[in-house]
C-alpha positions in Angstrom: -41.3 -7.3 57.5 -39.3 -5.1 55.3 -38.6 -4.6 51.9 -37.0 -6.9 49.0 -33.6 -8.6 49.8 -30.9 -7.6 47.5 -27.6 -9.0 46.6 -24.2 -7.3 47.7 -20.9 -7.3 45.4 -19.8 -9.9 48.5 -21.2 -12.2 50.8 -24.5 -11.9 52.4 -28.1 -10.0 51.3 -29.5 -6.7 52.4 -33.2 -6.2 53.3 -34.2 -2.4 52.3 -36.4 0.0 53.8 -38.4 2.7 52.2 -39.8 4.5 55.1 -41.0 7.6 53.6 -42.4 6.0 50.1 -40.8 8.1 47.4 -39.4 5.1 46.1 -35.4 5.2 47.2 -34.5 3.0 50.2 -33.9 5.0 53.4 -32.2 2.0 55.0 -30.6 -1.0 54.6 -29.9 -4.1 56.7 -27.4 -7.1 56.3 -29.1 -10.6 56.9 -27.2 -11.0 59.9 -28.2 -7.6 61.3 -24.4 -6.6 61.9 -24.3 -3.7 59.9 -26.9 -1.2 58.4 -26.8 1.8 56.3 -29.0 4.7 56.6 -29.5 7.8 53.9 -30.2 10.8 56.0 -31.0 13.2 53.0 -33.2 11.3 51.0 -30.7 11.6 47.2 -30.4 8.2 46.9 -27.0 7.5 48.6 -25.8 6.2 52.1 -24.6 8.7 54.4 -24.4 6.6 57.5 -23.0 3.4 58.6 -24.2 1.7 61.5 -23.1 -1.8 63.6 -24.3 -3.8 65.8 -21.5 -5.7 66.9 -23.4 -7.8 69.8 -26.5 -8.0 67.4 -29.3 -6.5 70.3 -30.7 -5.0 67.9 -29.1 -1.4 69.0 -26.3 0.4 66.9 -23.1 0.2 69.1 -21.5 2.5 66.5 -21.7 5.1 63.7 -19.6 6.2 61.1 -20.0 8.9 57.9 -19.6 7.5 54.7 
């Protein structure tokens, strides 16, 4: 499930998401599934970071970036 992986500046990979198909990944998940990061208006960039600190598969917190 899920689009390519893809290689961080650090540890870790990041599976992408394009869930509208214009081509730009909408969202972005670490391997681990700690942290994801969502573009909420569609230019490319990540506007929101979400964690899962317990990993349940539900964001325990948000934050703008």
């Amino acid at each position: 499930t899920g689009g390519p992986l893809v290689d961080f500046d650090g540890p870790g990979r990041a599976r992408l998401f394009d869930t509208d198909g214009n081509g730009l990944a909408d969202r972005a998940f670490s391997d681990d599934g700690a942290t994801g990061y969502v573009d909420t208006d569609g230019d490319g960039k990540w506007d929101v970071r979400l964690t899962d600190a317990d990993r349940d598969g539900l964001a325990d917190g948000a934050s703008s970036l």
